[in-house]
Structures are given as structure tokens and as C-alpha cells.
C-alpha positions in Angstrom: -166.5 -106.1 -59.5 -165.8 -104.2 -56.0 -162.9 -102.6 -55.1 -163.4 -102.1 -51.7 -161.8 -104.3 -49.3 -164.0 -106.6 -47.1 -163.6 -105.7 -43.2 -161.6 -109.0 -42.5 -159.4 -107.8 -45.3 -158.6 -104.0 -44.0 -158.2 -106.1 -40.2 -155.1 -108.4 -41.9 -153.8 -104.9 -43.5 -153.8 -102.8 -40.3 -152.5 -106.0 -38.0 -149.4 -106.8 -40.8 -148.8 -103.1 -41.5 -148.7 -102.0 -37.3 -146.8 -105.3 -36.7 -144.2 -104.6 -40.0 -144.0 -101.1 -38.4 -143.0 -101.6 -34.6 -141.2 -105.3 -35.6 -139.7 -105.6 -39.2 -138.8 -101.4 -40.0 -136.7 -100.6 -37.0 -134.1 -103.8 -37.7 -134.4 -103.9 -41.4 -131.2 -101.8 -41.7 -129.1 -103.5 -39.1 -130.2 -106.9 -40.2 -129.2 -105.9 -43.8 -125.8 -104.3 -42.6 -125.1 -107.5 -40.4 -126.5 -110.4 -43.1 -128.3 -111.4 -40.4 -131.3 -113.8 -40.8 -134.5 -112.6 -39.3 -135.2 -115.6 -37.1 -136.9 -113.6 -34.2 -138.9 -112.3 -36.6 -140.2 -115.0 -38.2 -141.3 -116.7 -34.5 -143.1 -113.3 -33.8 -144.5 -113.6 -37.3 -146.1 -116.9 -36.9 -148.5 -116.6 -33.8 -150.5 -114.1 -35.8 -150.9 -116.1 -38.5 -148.9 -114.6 -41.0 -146.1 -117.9 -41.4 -149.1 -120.0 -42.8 -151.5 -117.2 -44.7 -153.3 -118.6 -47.0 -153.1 -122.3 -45.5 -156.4 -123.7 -43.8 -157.6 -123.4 -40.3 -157.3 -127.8 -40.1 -153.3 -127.5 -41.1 -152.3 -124.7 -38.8 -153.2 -121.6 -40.8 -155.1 -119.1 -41.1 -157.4 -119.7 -43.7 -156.8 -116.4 -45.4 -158.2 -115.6 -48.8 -155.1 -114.6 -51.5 -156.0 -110.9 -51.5 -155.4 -110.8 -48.0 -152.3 -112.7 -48.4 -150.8 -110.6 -51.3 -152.1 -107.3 -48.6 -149.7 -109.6 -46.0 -146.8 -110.2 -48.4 -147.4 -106.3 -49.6 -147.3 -105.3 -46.0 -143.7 -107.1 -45.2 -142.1 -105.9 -48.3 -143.1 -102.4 -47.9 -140.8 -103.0 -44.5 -138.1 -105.0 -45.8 -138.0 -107.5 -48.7 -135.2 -109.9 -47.1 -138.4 -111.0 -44.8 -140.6 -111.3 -47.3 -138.3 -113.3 -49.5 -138.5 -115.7 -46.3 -141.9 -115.7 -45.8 -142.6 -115.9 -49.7 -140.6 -119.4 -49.7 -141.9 -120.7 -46.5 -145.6 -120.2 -47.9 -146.0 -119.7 -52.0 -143.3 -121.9 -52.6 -143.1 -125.3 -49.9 -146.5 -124.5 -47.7 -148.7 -124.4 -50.8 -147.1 -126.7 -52.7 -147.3 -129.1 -49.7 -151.1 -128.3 -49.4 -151.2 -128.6 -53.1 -149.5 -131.9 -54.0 -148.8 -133.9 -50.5 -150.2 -137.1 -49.1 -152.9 -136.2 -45.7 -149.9 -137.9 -44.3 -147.3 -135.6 -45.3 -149.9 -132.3 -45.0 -150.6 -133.1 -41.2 -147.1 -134.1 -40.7 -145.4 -130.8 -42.0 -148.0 -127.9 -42.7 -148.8 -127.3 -38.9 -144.9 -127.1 -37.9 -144.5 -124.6 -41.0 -147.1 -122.2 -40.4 -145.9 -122.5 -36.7 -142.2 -121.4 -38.0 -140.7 -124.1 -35.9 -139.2 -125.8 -39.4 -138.0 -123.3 -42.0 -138.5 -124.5 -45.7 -136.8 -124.1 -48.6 -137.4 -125.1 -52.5 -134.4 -126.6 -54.7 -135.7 -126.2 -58.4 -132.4 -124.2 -60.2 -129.0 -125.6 -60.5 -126.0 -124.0 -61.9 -127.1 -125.3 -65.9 -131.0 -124.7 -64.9 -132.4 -121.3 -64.3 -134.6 -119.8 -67.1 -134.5 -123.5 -68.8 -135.7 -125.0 -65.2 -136.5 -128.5 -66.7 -133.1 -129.0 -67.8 -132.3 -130.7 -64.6 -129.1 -132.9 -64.2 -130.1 -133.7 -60.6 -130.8 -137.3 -60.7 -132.7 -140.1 -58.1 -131.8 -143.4 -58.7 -134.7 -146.1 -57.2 -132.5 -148.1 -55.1 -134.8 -151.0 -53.4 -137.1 -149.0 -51.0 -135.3 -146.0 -51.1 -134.1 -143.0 -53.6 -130.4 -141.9 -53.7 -130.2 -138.4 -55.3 -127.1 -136.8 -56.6 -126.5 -133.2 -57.7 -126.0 -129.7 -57.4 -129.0 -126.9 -56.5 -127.9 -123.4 -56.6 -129.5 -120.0 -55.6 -131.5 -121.2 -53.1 -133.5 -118.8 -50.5 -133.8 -120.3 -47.2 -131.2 -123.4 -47.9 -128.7 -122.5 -45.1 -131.0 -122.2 -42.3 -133.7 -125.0 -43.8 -135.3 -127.7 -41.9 -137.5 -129.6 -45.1 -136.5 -128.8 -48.5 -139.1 -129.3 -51.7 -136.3 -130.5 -54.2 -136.9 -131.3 -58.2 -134.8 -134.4 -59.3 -134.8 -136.8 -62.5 -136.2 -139.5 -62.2 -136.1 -141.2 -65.5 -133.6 -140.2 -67.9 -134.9 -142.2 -70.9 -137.8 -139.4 -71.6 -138.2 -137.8 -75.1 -138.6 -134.3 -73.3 -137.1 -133.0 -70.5 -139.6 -131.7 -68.6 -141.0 -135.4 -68.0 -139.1 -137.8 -65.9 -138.8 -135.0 -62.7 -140.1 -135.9 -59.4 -140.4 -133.7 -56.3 -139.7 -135.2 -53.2 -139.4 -133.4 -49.8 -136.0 -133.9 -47.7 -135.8 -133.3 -43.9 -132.0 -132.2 -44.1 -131.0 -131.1 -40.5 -128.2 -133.4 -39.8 -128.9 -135.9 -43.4 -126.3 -138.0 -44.6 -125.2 -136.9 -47.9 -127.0 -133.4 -48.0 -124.9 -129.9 -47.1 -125.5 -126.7 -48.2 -123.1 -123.7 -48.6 -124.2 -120.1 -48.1 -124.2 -117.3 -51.3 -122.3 -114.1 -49.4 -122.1 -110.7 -50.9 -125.4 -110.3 -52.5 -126.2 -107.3 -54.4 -129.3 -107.4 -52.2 -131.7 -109.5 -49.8 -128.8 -109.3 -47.6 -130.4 -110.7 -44.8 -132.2 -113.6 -46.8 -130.6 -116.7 -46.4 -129.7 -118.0 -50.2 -127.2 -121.0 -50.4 -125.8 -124.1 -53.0 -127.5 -127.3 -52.1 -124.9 -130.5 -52.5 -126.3 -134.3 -52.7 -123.9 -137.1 -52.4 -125.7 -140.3 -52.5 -128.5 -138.9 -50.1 -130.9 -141.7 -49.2 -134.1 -140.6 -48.8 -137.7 -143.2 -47.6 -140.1 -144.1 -51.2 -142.5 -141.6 -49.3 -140.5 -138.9 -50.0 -141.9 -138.2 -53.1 -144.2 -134.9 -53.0 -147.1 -135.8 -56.0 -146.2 -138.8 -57.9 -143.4 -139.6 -59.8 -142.9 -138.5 -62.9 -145.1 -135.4 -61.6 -142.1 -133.2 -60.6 -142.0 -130.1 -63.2 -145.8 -129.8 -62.7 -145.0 -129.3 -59.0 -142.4 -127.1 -59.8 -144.3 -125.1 -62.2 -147.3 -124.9 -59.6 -145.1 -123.5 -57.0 -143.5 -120.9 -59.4 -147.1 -119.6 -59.8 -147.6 -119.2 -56.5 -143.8 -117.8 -56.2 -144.7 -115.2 -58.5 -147.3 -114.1 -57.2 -146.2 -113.4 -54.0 -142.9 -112.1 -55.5 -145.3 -109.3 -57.7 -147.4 -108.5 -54.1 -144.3 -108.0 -52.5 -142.8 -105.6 -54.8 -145.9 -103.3 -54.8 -144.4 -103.2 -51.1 -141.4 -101.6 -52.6 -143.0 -99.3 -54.5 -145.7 -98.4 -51.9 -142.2 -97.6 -49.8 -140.4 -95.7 -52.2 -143.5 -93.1 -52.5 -143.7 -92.9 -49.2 -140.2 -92.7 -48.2 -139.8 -89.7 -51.3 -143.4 -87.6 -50.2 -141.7 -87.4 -46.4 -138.5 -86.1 -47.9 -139.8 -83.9 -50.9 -141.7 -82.3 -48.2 -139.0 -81.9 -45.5 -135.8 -81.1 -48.1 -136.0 -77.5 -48.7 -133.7 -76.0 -52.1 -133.9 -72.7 -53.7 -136.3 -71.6 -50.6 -138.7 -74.1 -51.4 -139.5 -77.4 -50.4 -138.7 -79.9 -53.5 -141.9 -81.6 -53.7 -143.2 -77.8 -55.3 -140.5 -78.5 -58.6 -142.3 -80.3 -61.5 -140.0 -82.7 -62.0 -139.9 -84.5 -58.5 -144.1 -84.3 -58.7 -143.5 -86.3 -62.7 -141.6 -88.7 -60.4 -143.7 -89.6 -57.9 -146.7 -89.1 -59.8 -145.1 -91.9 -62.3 -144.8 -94.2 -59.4 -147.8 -93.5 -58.1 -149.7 -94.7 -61.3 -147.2 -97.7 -61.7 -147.4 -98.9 -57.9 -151.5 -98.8 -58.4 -151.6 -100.8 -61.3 -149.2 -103.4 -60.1 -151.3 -103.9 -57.0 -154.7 -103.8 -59.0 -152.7 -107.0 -61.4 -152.0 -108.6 -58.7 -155.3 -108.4 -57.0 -156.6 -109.5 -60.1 -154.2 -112.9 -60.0 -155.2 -113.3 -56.4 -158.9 -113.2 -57.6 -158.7 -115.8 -60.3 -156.2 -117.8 -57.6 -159.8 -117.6 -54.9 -162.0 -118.7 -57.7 -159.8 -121.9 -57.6 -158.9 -121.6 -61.3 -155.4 -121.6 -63.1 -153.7 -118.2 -62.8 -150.5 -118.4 -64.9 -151.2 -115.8 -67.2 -152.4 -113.4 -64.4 -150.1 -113.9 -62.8 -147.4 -113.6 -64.9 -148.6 -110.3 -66.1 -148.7 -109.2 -62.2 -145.0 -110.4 -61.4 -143.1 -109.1 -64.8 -145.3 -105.5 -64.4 -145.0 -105.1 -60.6 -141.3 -106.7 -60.4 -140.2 -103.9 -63.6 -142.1 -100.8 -61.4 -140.4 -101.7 -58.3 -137.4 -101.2 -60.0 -138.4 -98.0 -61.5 -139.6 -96.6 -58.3 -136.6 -97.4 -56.8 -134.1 -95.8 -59.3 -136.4 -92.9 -58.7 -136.2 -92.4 -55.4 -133.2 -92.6 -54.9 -132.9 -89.7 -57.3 -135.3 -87.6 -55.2 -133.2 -88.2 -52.2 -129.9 -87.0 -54.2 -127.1 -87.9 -52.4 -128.7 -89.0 -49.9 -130.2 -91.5 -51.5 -127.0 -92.8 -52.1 -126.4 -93.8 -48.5 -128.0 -96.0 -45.8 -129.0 -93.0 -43.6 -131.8 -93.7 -45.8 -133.7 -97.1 -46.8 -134.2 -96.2 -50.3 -130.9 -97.4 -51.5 -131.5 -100.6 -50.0 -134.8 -100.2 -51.9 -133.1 -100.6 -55.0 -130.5 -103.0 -54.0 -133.6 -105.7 -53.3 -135.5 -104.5 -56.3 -133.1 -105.8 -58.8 -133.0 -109.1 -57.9 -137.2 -109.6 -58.3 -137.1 -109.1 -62.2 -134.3 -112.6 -61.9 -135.8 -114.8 -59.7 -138.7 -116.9 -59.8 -138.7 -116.3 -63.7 -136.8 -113.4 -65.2 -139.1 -110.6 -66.9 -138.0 -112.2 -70.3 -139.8 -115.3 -69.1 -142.6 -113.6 -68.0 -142.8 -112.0 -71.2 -142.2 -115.2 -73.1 -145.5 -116.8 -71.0 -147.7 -114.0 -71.8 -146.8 -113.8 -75.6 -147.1 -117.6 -75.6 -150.6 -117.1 -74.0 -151.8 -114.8 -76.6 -150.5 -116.0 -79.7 -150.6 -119.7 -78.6 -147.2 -120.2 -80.2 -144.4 -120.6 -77.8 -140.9 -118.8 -78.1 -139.3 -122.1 -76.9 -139.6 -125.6 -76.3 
């Protein structure tokens, strides 16, 4: 067991954090004032290899090992977590799965233009009556001679509005005895397709500049080798991608954390009450002193995911662990600093409100923290909460 970094590793944290820095920080609040998209970004992003991370050399990546690409996804969060929602989709969610599932055919065809950023992806897995229970999917694709006709309703998706390719779940077969079977994934190139539309989510909560939009499917043809896996293999893509989902979901909230601390040591230094700079009182040190703790062991659980992810074995449980603890202490370190900042806090003269704001939404998506929960007692006890 080492701890330290390898030197390639602390090269991908000082490139992400100095580009995150001079690129990401200085728009984050404008971009989240405006709802604006970070497109520029994202083409910046991409020449140094941080739009395709963890996807090999041969495909357009960069080959990265998943410690450095949670220390990328931690980087970009720590700046804003609207881009790092982006980037989390676009890689953990349609790059790997791509990489994981696809045809050489479909691989060669999409992964270089991905981790390029000239398409955008997105993934289509919940619908209005399918979060927590994802395989409860009404979405159906009916075989119709040498083509699939899908009908349905996505909701909640990140990246839908501005999307090139989506990874969409549909049924398949309706006649199964349970419901996860009978899903297929199939990948849709939706610029401009007949029968597909999308209509954006406004007035988030948070993620303000993430794009999140319904997905609509009115008799939208799509070619037999649309299919992503096999059919009949769609929640196990699904599931698959959620793991990777998570985990750069849990990487990316250490991001938060590692910003809240840093944000509140800059200002409990700097605000001066009673004569004294705040920092000296005990009860801002129990603060940050709590998130300190919680933001370590959130990035050590999710450098132990990424570990078990390099050895090339499953990493549900690990992950899982890493997305419900780090997800939870983002929150907490958010609600905290914005304490520490008092009024302030309360305000966009600062970024810590907007801190919390995007902290909420990571114990929801991509598995609530009950879920989470759920996975790990299952794991343990080998009994599972639900069917």
C-alpha cells in the first residue's frame, strides 16, 4: 500500500488544477448566473486530454489510470461542479460505457470524436416513473424489420439539450418475468433525428450551468446496429455505467469539499471580530477541522474504488461506499461554510453558496444515498432490501 502519488499522477494534478484555475474559476459564477453551458470550456478541455481521461491512447485518450482521473474529476469540481457534471457524463457515463460494451465498429466510430469534444454525449436511463427503481422502464423498442422504433419519455437528463449521441435504456421485450431483463441500450445520434426532441429543465436548485433536459421518442427509427452490448443486455449496461457515474460523482465532490476548506481558511484568516481574526474562535477551527477529516476520507474511499477499478475487478461496493460518504461530506462542508462566511455566505460575492447549491443535488443523482446504502447493506448481509 503507498500513498504517495506516482510523478505522472502529481503532473495530471498540477496541469488540471493550473488549467481549472486560470479557465474554469474565473467564469464559474457568471456561467452559473447566466445558465450558460460551458462549451468553450469543454473544447479547451479536450486538447489536454482531460474529455477522454481514462480512455486509451488507440481511441483518442489519454490512457489515464482511474486515480488520476478521479485527481482530474477532483480538480474540476473543486472549480465548479456544473463542468464536472459535463465532463462526468461525457466520460464515466457514455465514453466508458462505449469502451466497455460497443462493437470495434462503434468504439473507432465515436470514442475519438468524444474525447475530442466535437460530439457531446449524454445517457437516458431515468424517466418520470424510473429513478431509484431504474429497471422499471416503460420506454419501449419495437423490432420493426431491420430497424428499432422506440417510444417514450426520459427525464433528468445531463447533457440532453446540447447532445450529439445519446446512450438510451429501452425495453425490449415486455414478456420477462422480471423487469430488469428485456432492456437494451442502444446509442442514438439525435442532432436533427426524426422522432427525437428534447426539452431543457430551467430553474435548478443548482448545476445551473449543466445542461439537464426531458428526452421525447415518437416512433424514432433507429439502424439494428444501434444497439450498444446485445439485446436483452441493457440494465447491465446501465448498471456498469452507474458505477462508473458514481464514481466520478464521489471524486468530484471531494472537489467541493477540498473548495469549501479552502474557500473558509482564506476567510477565517482575513475576517477579523472581537479584534481577532475568526479562525482563533474554537468553534470555526471544530468546523473546519470536521471537514478536514471528512474531505480526507472521502478522497482516500474513492482512491480506494479507483484502485480496485485499475486492477480491472468489479467495484460496486467501493464504490458505493465512496459516492454515498463523499456525496453526504460535500454536503456537510458546504452547510458549513457557508456558516463560516455568515452572511456572506449567503450571497454570490462569494462561491460557497453556490457550493451548497450543487452539493445537494449529488446525494440524488446517479443513486440517491438511500440507494447507496441499500447496495452496501445488501453487500454485507447478502440479503437485499428490494427486489
Amino acid at each position: 500500500m503507498d500513498f504517495e502519488l506516482t510523478p505522472e499522477q502529481k503532473a495530471v494534478k498540477e496541469m488540471t488544477r493550473r488549467f481549472a484555475e486560470e479557465e474554469i474559476v474565473p467564469l464559474a459564477r457568471e456561467n452559473d448566473r447566466k445558465c450558460r453551458f460551458p462549451h468553450e470550456i469543454i473544447k479547451k478541455m479536450a486538447p489536454m486530454g482531460l474529455v477522454g481521461g481514462p480512455i486509451p491512447e488507440k481511441y483518442g485518450g489519454a490512457g489515464l489510470d482511474f486515480i488520476s482521473h478521479a485527481i482530474v474529476t477532483e480538480e474540476i469540481g473543486r472549480a465548479c461542479s456544473s463542468v464536472r457534471t459535463t465532463l462526468s457524463v461525457q466520460v464515466s457515463l457514455v465514453e466508458l460505457c462505449i469502451l466497455n460494451w460497443g462493437t470495434e465498429e462503434q468504439k473507432r466510430k465515436y470514442l475519438p470524436a468524444l474525447c475530442k469534444g466535437e460530439l457531446i454525449g449524454c445517457f437516458a436511463l431515468t424517466e418520470p416513473g424510473a429513478g431509484s427503481d431504474a429497471a422499471n422502464q416503460s420506454t419501449r423498442a419495437i423490432s420493426r424489420g431491420d430497424k428499432w422504433a422506440l417510444n417514450g419519455t426520459k427525464t433528468w437528463i445531463s447533457n440532453a439539450g446540447v447532445a450529439d449521441i445519446a446512450i438510451l435504456i429501452a425495453r425490449t421485450d415486455a414478456d420477462t418475468k422480471e423487469k430488469h431483463e428485456g432492456l437494451t441500450a442502444f446509442i442514438i445520434e439525435c442532432k436533427g433525428k426524426k422522432g427525437y426532441s428534447t426539452r431543457d429543465i430551467e430553474n435548478k436548485l443548482g448545476l445551473r450551468s449543466s445542461n439537464t433536459a426531458e428526452i421525447f421518442l415518437e416512433d424514432c427509427e433507429l439502424p439494428r446496429n444501434a444497439v450498444l452490448g446485445e439485446v436483452g443486455q441493457g440494465f447491465k449496461v446501465a448498471m456498469g455505467g452507474l458505477d462508473n457515474g458514481r464514481f466520478s460523482v464521489a471524486a468530484g465532490c471531494v472537489g467541493i469539499s477540498q473548495a469549501c476548506i479552502d474557500a473558509s481558511v482564506k476567510y477565517a484568516k482575513e475576517r477579523i471580530q472581537f479584534d481577532r481574526p475568526i479562525g482563533s474562535f474554537q468553534l470555526i477551527q471544530d468546523m473546519i477541522a470536521r471537514m478536514v477529516v471528512d474531505t480526507e476520507a472521502a478522497r482516500l474511499l474513492v482512491y480506494k474504488a479507483a484502485d480496485v477499478k485499475n486492477k480491472g475487478e468489479r467495484s460496486t461496493h467501493e464504490t458505493s461506499i465512496a459516492k454515498y460518504f463523499a456525496s453526504e461530506a460535500a454536503l456537510r462542508a458546504a452547510n458549513m461554510a457557508v456558516q463560516i462566511h455568515g452572511g456572506y455566505g449567503y450571497s454570490d460575492e462569494f462561491p460557497v453558496e453556490r457550493y451548497l447549491r450543487d452539493a445537494r443535488v449529488a446525494t440524488i443523482y446517479e443513486g440517491t444515498s438511500e440507494i447507496q446504502k441499500l447496495i452496501i447493506g445488501r453487500d454485507v448481509l447478502g440479503l437485499r432490501a428490494f427486489a
